[in-house]
Phi, psi and omega in degrees: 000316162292340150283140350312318205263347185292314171129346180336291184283007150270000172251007157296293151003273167301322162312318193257358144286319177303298150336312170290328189284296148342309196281316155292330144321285173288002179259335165209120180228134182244168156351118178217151150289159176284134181322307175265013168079014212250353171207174159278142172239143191294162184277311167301013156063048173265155148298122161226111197298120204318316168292353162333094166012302185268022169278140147222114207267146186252176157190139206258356192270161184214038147300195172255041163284313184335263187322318155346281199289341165306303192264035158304301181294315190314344223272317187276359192089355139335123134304126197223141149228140224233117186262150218289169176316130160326135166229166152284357165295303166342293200268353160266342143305295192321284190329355188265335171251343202225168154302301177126347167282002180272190204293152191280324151336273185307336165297297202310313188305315205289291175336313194294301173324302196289337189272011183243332174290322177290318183302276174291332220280119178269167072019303193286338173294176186201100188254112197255127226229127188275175192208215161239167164224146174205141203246111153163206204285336196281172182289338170289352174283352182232023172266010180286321169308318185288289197324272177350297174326301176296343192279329174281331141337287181310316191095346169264119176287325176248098173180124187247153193252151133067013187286137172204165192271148183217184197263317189306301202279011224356072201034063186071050187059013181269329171077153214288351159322300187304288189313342183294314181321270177010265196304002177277332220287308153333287177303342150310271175306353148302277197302318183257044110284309190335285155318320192283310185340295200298305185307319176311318196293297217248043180241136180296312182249113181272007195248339118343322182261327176274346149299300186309327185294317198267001186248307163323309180300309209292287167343294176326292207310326197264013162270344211290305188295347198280339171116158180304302195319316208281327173284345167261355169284294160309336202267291172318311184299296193300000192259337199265310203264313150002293208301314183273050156292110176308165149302103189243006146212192151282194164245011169273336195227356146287132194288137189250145138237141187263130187241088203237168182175223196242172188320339188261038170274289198344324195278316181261013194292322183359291142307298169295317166339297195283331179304300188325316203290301167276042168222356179042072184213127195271160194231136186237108199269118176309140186273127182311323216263017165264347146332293202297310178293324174331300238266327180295331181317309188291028202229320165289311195263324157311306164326275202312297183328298176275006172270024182071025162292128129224051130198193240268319182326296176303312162320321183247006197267112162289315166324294151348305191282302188296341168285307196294000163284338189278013202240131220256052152243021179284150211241080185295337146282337180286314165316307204281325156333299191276332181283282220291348154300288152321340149324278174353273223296333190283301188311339134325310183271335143309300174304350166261306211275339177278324177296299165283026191254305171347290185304323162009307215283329155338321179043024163254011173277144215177002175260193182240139179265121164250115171309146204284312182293323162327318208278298206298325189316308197291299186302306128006323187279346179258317209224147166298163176261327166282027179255005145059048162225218195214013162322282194329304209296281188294009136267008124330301188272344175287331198273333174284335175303313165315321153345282195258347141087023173326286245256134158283355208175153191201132151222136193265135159230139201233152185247145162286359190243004185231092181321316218284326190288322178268335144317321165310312184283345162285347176290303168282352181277337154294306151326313196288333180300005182259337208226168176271344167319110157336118157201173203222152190235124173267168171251111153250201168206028179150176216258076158175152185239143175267184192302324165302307163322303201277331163291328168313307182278338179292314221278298172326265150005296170277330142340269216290330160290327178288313201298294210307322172304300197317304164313294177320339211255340188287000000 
């Protein structure tokens, strides 16, 4: 009791963790970037230039971003490998390094990861397997501490986990081009989901329309590098050769639902598609890359925050940022954070607005582009701003949708393993008492649905066809 109360065993303690830690350390040392990102260094701690033979960058989404971000790497001398379509198998792997219970992100990632190292995995590679990063409250904020953990389960030292572009890291030492390339690339493959979404519903012959669609894309692609004026021109061309696909209605007089949630739909969306799909209902996967700017986002809105803001109008306010230069406690990197964070957000939104006005001619695009600040603003009236999660975002989108009078039908999805999602839906399930839209909020716990589930969406579904007639008839 008196080493207790003297403080003894607690600096005993620490000694001897600080020692396990150590002895592990020196016992496994794995793959990292270099303090400026600009090369790898190796577990035998060698310099290795990103463009090297033995780098090999994985990458995990199988969206149409895919090819994009394929020749990004081809274009700098990057090594890619592209990972195979979501399985169940995937998320029964995982379960070989974790419980399986943690966030549905971080399984599908770990999953994705451990079945591309028993597949692929060279002795001679250095493998960099791309992810998220996020500093707060959500569950991505302590994976980087899991990675470590996992890295040494597996035991392969040359591997960096969970690698992403951030404003810190300068986009991966690339600097801000490469990220602009990225986020175009993202934002792209948003829009031609968007689209491919609408061709599965309505081409008469579908498996004829998605070859065309895809050959066609492939054109964009050999365009990318060329500057916007050369992508919105290949963009226009693919919207002009697009159109003519027959048809077996419009997209004006077809019922639309908006499928909206958190960063882990790519992974489960699938299952709703295809229900949509036999409901002859077109289905709209909410766009990954307003996940991704959430997270950029927060580079700002911690700035304002800790300059004593709270709220968000101050927070995104360039006036606000560009006055805090004159203030002689300023923190000149946190500021350059906070701009080039607030950038982000306008260059996203130029580039959504040239690109789909492109596509336009297609006439298979069909939502309205809302801006992200716009989505926190709205969300905000609900959820605090400081709570530096991604709760705020679907309800946001839920209230703009309602707005802008797109979605015949709106369904939200929430994970059982993700506060933040479920916090949303209750907020929104509140929210649905206002309005006439249908909407349904599912729980899932992976990229499948029960019997309940196929009722919920059944229920939805038919909803969105009488409103849509109903409308048509006006």
């Amino acid at each position: 009791m008196s080493n207790l109360k003297s403080g003894k065993w607690l600096e005993s303690a620490k000694i001897q963790i600080g020692e396990r830690n150590k002895m592990i350390e020196q016992s496994f040392k794995s793959a990292a970037f270099s303090e400026d990102f600009t090369y790898v260094i190796d577990a035998c701690s060698n310099k290795i230039k990103t463009d090297d033979r033995r780098v090999v960058f994985i990458w995990p989404l199988t969206n149409n971003s895919t090819p994009f971000v394929k020749s990004i790497h081809e274009k700098k001398g990057w090594r890619i490998r592209l990972c195979k379509p979501y399985t169940h198998e995937i998320l029964h792997n995982v379960k070989k390094l974790s419980s399986g219970r943690e966030c549905l992100s971080f399984n599908f990632l770990a999953g994705i990861y451990y079945t591309d190292i028993m597949e692929n995995y060279d002795k001679d590679d250095i493998l960099v397997y791309w992810g998220i990063e996020q500093e707060g409250p959500c569950q991505c904020g302590a994976w980087p501490d899991v990675w470590k953990v996992l890295t040494e389960r597996l035991g392969i030292s040359n591997a960096i986990y969970s690698v992403n572009l951030t404003l810190k890291n300068n986009y991966l030492g690339q600097g801000m081009m490469f990220g602009r390339q990225v986020l175009s690339a993202i934002i792209l493959g948003d829009l031609f989901d968007e689209a491919e979404c609408t061709l599965r519903c309505l081409a008469l012959n579908k498996e004829e329309a998605l070859k065309i669609f895809n050959k066609e894309m492939m054109k964009v692609v050999s365009n990318f590098h060329k500057g916007i004026l050369a992508i919105e021109r290949s963009l226009k061309e693919w919207a002009n050769n697009i159109r003519k696909i027959p048809l077996k209605a419009t997209v004006e007089e077809t019922p639309k639902i908006l499928i909206f949630g958190g960063g882990v739909l790519p992974f489960i969306k699938e299952p709703i598609n295809e229900y949509c799909y036999q409901q002859g209902v077109i289905p709209k996967i909410v766009e990954f890359h307003e996940f991704l700017l959430t997270i950029f986002s927060e580079y700002a809105r911690r700035y304002g925050f800790k300059r004593g803001y709270d709220n968000l109008d101050q927070h995104l306010d360039w006036g606000s940022l560009i006055m805090s230069l004159f203030n002689s406690q300023l923190n000149l990197r946190e500021l350059k954070l906070a701009m080039s964070s607030r950038l982000t957000l306008d260059l996203a939104n130029f580039l959504n607005h040239r690109f789909r006005k492109a596509l336009q001619g297609s006439g298979l695009l069909f939502d309205k582009h809302v801006s992200l600040a716009s989505l926190l603003k709205d969300g905000h009236q609900f959820i605090n701003p400081n709570i530096f999660n991604e709760a705020d975002i679907p309800v946001g989108k839920y209230l703009k949708t309602m707005q802008t009078g797109v979605f015949d039908g709106l369904v939200h999805v929430a994970v059982f393993t993700c506060q933040n999602s479920i916090n949303a839906q209750a907020v929104i399930r509140a929210l649905a008492h206002r309005y006439d839209i249908p909407f349904v909020g599912l729980e899932l716990e992976g990229p499948w649905l029960s019997t309940n589930h196929h009722r919920l969406l059944e229920n939805v579904t038919v909803q969105a066809r009488r409103l849509r007639e109903a409308n048509n008839a006006v």
